[in-house]
C-alpha positions as CSV (number, residue, x, y, z in Angstrom):
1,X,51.9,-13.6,-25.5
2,X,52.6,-16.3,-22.6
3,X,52.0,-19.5,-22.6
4,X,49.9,-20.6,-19.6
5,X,52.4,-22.8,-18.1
6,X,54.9,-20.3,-18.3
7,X,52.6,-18.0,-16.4
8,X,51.6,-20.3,-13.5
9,X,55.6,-21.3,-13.5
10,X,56.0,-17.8,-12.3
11,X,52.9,-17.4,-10.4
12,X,54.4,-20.4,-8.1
13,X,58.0,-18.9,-8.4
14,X,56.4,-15.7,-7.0
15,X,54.0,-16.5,-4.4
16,X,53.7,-19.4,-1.6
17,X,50.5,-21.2,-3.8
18,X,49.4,-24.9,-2.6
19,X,46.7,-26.7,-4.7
20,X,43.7,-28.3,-2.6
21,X,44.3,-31.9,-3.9
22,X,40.4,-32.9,-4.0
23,X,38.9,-29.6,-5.1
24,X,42.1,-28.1,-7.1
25,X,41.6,-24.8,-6.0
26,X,44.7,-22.3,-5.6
27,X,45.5,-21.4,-1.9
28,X,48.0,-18.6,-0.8
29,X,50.1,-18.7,2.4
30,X,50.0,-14.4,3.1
31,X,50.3,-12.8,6.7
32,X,50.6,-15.8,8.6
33,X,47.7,-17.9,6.9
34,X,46.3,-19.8,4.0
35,X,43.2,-18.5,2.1
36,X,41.7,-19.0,-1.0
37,X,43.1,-17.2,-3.9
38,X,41.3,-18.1,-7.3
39,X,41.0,-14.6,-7.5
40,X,45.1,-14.5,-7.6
41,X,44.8,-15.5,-11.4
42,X,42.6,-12.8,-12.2
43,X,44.7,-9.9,-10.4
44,X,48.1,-10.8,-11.6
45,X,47.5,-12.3,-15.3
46,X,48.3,-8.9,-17.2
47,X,51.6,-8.4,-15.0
48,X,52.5,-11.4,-16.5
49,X,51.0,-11.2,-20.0
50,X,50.4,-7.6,-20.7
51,X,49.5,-8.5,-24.2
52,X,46.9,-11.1,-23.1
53,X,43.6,-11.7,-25.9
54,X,40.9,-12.9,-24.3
55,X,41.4,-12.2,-21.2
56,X,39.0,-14.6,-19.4
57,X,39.7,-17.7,-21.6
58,X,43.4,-17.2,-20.7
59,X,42.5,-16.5,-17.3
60,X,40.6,-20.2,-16.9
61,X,43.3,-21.9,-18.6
62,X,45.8,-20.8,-16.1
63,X,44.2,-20.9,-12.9
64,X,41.8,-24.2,-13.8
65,X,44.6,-26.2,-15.9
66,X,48.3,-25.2,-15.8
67,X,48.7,-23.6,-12.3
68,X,47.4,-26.9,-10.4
69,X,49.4,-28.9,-12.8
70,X,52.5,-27.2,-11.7
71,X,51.7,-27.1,-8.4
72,X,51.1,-30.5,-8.2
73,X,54.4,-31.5,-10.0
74,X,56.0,-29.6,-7.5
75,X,54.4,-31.5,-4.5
76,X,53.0,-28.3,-3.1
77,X,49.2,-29.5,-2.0
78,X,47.4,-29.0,0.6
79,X,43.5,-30.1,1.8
80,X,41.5,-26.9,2.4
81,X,38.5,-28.9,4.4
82,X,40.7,-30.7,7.2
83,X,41.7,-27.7,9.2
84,X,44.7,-28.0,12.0
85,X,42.0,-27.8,15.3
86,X,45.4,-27.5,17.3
87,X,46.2,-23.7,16.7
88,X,43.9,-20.8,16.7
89,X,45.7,-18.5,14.2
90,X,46.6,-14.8,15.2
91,X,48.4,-12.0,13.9
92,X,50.6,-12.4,16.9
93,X,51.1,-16.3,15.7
94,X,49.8,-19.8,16.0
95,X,48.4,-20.2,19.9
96,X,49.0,-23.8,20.8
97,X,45.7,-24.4,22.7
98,X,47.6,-27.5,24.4
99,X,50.2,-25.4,26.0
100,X,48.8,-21.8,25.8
101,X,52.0,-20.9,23.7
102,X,52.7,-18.6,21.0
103,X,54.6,-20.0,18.6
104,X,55.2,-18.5,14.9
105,X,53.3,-18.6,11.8
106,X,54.3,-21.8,10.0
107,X,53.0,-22.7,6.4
108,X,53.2,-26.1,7.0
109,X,50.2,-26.0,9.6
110,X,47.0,-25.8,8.0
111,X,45.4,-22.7,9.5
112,X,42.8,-21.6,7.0
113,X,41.9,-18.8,9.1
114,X,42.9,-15.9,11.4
115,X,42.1,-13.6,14.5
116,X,43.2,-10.3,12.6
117,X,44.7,-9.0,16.4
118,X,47.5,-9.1,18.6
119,X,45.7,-10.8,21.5
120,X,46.6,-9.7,24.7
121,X,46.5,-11.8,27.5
122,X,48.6,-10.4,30.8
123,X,46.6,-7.1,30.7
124,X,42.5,-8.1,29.8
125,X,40.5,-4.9,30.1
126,X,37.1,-5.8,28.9
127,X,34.5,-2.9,31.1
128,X,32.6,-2.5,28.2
129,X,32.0,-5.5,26.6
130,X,31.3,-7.1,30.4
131,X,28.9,-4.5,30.8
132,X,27.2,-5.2,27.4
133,X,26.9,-8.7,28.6
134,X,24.7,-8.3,31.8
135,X,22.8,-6.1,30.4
136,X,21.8,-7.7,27.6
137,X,21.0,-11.2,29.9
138,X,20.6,-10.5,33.4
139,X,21.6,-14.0,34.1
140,X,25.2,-15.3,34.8
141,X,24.4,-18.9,33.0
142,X,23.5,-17.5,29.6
143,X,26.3,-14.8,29.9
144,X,29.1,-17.8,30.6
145,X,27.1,-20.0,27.7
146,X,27.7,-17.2,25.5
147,X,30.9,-16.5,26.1
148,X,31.6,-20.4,25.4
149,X,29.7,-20.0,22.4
150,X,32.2,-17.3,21.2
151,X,35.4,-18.8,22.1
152,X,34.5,-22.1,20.8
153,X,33.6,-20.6,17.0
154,X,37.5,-19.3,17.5
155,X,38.7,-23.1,17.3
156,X,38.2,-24.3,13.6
157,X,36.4,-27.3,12.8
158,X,33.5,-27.0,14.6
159,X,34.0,-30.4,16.0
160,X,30.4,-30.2,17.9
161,X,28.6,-29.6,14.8
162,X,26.5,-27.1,16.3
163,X,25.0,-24.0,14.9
164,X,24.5,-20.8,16.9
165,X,20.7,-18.9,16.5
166,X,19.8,-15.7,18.2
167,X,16.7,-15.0,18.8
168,X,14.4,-11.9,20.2
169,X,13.1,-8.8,18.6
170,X,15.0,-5.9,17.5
171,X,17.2,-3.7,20.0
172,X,18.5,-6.1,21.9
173,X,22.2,-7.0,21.6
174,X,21.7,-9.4,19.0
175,X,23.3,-7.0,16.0
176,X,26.1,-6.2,18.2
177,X,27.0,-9.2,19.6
178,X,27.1,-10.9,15.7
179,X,29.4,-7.5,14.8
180,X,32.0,-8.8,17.6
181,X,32.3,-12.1,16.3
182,X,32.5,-10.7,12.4
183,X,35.7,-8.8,14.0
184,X,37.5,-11.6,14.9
185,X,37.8,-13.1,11.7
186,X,39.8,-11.8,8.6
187,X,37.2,-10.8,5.8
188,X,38.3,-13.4,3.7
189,X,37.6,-16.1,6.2
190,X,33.9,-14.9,6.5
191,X,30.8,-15.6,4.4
192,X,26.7,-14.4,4.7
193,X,24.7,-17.8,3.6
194,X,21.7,-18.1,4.9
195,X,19.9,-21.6,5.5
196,X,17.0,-20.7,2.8
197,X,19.9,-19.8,0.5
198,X,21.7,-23.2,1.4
199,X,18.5,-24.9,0.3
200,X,17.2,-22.7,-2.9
201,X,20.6,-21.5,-4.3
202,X,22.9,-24.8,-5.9
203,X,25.4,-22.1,-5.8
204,X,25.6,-20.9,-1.5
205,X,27.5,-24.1,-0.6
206,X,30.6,-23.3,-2.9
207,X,30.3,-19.4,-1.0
208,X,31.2,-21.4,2.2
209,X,34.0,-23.8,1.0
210,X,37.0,-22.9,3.5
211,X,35.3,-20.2,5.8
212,X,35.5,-20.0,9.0
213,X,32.9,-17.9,10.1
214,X,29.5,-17.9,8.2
215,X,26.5,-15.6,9.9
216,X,23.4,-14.5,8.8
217,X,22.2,-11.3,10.7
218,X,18.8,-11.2,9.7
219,X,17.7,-14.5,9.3
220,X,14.0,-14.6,7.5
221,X,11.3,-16.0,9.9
222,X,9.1,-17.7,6.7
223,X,9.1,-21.6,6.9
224,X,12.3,-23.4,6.1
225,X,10.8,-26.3,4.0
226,X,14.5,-28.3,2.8
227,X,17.1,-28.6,6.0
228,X,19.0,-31.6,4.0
229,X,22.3,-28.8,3.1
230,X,21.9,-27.3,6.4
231,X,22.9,-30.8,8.5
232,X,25.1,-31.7,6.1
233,X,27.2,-28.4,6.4
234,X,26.9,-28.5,10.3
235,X,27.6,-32.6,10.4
236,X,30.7,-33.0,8.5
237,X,29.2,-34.6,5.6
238,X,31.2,-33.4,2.1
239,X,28.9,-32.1,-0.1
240,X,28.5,-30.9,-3.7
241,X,29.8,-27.5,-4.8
242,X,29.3,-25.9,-7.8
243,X,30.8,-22.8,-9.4
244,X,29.2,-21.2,-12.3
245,X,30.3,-22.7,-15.6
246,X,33.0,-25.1,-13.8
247,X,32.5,-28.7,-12.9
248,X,31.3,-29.3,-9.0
249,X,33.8,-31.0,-6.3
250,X,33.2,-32.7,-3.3
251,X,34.2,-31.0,0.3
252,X,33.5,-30.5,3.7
253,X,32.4,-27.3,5.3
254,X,33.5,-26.7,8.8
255,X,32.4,-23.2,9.1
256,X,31.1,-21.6,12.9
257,X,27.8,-20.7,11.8
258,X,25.7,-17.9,13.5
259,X,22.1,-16.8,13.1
260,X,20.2,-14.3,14.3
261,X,16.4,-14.0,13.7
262,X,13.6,-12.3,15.5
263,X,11.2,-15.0,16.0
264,X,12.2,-18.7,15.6
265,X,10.9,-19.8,11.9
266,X,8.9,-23.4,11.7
267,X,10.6,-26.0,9.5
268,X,9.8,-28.9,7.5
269,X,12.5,-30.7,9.7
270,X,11.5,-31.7,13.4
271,X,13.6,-34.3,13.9
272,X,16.5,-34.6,16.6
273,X,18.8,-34.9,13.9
274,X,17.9,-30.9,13.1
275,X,17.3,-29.9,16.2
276,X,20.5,-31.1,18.1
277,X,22.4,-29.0,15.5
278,X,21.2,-25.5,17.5
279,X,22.9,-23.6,19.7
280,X,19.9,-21.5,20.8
281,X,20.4,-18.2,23.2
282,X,17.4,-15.9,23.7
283,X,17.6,-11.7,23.7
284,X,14.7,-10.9,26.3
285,X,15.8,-7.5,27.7
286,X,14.9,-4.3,24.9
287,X,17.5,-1.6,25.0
288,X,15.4,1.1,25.3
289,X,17.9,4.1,26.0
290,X,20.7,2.8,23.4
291,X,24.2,3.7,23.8
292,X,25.7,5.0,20.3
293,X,29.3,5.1,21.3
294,X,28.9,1.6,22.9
295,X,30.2,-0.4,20.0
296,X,33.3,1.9,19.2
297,X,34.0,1.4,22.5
298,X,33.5,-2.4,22.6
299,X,35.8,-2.5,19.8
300,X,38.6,-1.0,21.3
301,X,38.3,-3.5,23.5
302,X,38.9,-6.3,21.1
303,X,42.2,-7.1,21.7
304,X,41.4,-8.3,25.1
305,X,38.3,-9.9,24.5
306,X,40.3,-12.1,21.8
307,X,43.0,-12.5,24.5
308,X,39.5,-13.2,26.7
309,X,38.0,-15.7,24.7
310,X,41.0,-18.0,23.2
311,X,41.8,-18.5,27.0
312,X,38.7,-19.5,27.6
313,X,38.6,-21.5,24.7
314,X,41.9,-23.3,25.7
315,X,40.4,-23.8,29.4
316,X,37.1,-25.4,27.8
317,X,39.0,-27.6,25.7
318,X,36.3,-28.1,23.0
319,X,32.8,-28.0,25.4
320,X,30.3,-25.5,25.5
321,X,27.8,-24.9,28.8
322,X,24.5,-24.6,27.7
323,X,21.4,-22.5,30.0
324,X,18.1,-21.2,29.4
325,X,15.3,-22.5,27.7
326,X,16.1,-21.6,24.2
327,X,16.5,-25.3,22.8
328,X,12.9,-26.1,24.2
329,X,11.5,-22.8,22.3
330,X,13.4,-23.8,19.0
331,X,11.8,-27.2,19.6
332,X,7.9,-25.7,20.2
333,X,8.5,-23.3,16.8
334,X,9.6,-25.3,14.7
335,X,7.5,-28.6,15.8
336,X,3.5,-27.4,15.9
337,X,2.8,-30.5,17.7
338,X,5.3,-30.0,21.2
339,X,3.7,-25.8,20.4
340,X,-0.2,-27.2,20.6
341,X,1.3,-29.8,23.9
342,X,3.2,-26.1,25.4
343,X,0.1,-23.7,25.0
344,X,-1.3,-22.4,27.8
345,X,-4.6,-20.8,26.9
346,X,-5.5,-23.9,24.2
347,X,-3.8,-27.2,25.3
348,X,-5.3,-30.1,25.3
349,X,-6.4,-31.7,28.7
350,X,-8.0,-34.8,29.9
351,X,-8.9,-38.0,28.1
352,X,-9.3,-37.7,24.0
353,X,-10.5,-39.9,21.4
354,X,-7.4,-39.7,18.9
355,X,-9.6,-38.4,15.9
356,X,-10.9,-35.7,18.2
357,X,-7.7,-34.8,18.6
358,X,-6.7,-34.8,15.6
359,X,-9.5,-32.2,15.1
360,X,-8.6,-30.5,17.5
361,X,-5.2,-29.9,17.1
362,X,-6.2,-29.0,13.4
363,X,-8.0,-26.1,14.5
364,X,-5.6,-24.8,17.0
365,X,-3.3,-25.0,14.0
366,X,-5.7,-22.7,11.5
367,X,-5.4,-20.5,14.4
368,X,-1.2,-20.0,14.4
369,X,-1.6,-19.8,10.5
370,X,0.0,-22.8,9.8
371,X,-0.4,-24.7,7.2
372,X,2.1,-27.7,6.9
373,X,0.6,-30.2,8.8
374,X,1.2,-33.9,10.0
375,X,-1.1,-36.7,8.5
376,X,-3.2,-38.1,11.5
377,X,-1.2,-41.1,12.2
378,X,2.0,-38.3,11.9
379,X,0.3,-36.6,15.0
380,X,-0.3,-39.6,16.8
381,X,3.3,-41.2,16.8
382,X,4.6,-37.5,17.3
383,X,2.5,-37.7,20.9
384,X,3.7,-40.8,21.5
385,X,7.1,-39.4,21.2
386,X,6.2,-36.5,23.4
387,X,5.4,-39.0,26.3
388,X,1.5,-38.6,25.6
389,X,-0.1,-41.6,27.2
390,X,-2.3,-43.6,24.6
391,X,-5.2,-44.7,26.7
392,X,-8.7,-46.9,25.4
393,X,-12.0,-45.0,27.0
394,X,-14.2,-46.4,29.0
395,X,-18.1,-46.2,29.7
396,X,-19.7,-44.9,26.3
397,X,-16.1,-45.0,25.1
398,X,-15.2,-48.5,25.5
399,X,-12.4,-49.6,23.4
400,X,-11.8,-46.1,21.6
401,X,-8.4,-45.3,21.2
402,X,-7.1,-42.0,22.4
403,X,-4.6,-40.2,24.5
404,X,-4.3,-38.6,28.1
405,X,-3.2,-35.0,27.8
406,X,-2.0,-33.2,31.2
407,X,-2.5,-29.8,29.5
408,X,-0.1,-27.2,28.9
409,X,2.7,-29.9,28.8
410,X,6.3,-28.9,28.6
């Protein structure tokens, strides 16, 4: 039988391996990128050590203990949360987004992640996909903030610290549009954690440790009552991840992340701090004759809409171009208060003592179902920090505090 070292000598003779220094994980240089490749250990042990007794034990030792100790010794580290933001990785090469240049694959940029195409570029042919666009949005400014949206998840880093959420009811583009973006992104650099599963499972964070693309399809619409992992994996804040039976380690996740619900779900969390984090582009048009061959042929377009989109991502040079009013909707859902200010059969109008509306707004809120509410000094600085106007009464009133509601506010 081997000896561990001896194994992970020949694992690093064999195969371009770098050891993240803060996590020591094992990462792979293959087809023009680096990925993770724990699972490297596992695959190759018994080519190695066809005699190998307990398999898993010897299987830990090497890939937890001796390969990072001889990768380290032979100065061949790397840190797997800082990726290079100058290069969008394809399987054409690195594109310099400075110059608009190809230039070759290179192991000593850290690209963690890869368009799996051959962009082109001199010959975009994109009929189908265009056509998808406008009719899924009828209106230029979404179409254009979308197509930002897109070619900025292609940059790594996510230097805007923004997170994408699509939202309208079924048949409407949303599916599709998520399935394009899972296409331009190897398997490996893809992950499905939801923001429930970032907050209930201790495990999700360690799922999205050097992605580059993480996407729920079908996000749930029941309250999201912990946001703290969320912002932390959106405002690159290192954060504990823990593998199953192995000590945690500290990193950052800089991950595009897409969602794609049908109605917005209320959270726990209305603060700016959560709600500057979205991205928000609304689905209003239903599909009602849908087109089955549409996404085979959207897909033979890919080529050209990567081509499409890393241009566009060089000419936008990091921004993104918001429209439409999905930002103010995520706002109203997710804060009951701005929802009982934006109502327009049951908002409040005219002068109000502040417990009446406190009463009031409490009934309003029976009638949505919802049951996490604000104390009643809660509501009254959230009003204040709506722009309510906190006025005393007058005549029978005299000296009652309360507030001046315009009715259906925006």
């Amino acid at each position: 039988m081997a000896r561990p070292a001896t194994i992970a000598n020949k694992l690093a003779d064999d195969f371009q391996l770098r050891v993240c220094t803060n996590t020591r994980t094992i990462w792979q240089f293959t087809n023009g990128a680096w990925r993770h490749a724990d699972w490297l250990v596992h695959d190759k042990l018994l080519d190695y050590d066809p005699d190998a007794e307990n398999l898993n034990l010897k299987v830990e030792s090497v890939r937890d203990v001796a390969l990072p100790y001889v990768l380290l010794e032979r100065g061949l580290t790397l840190v797997a949360d800082q990726p290079d933001d100058r290069f969008i990785n394809t399987s054409a090469g690195l594109y310099e987004l400075s110059s608009g240049k190809m230039l070759p694959h290179n192991p000593e940029v850290m690209s963690f992640s890869q368009v799996p195409l051959v962009p082109e570029f001199k010959n975009i042919r994109i009929p189908v996909f265009n056509t998808f666009l406008s009719e899924t949005f009828d209106d230029k400014g979404i179409e254009n903030y979308v197509l930002d949206l897109m070619a900025y998840a292609l940059v790594p880093g996510n230097e805007r610290q923004h997170a994408t959420l699509l939202v309208g009811s079924g048949a409407n583009g949303k599916g599709t549009l998520i399935r394009v973006m899972e296409n331009l992104f190897r398997r490996c650099d893809r992950s499905a954690v939801s923001v429930r599963d970032m907050a209930e499972n201790r495990f999700a964070a360690f799922q999205l440790f050097g992605r580059a693309f993480n996407y729920d399809a079908d996000m749930s619409s029941r309250y999201i009552s912990d946001t703290s992992v969320f912002k932390k994996t959106t405002g690159g804040d290192a954060l504990a991840m823990e593998r199953k039976y192995m000590d945690p380690f500290y990193a950052k996740v800089w991950a595009s992340q897409w969602f794609s619900v049908n109605s917005i779900p209320r959270s726990s969390d209305t603060t700016y701090g959560f709600l500057r984090r979205w991205d928000v582009v609304e689905f209003n048009n239903v599909i009602t004759k849908p087109d089955l061959t549409l996404e085979d042929r959207m897909m033979a377009e890919l080529p050209s809409i990567a081509g499409f989109l890393i241009t566009r991502a060089r000419m936008n040079a990091g921004t993104v171009t918001k429209a439409g009013s999905g930002l103010q909707r995520l706002a109203e859902s997710v804060d009951p208060v701005r929802a009982w200010l934006a109502d327009e059969d049951r908002a409040p109008s005219g002068w109000m003592p502040r417990t009446e509306a406190y009463c009031d707004f409490k009934i309003w809120a029976e009638s949505q179902g919802i049951r996490s509410l604000p104390t009643s000094r809660g509501l009254y600085e959230q009003l204040r920090a709506a722009g309510v106007p906190e006025k005393t009464g007058v005549g029978r009133q005299r000296g009652t505090r309360g507030f001046e509601f315009a009715g259906g506010m925006q």
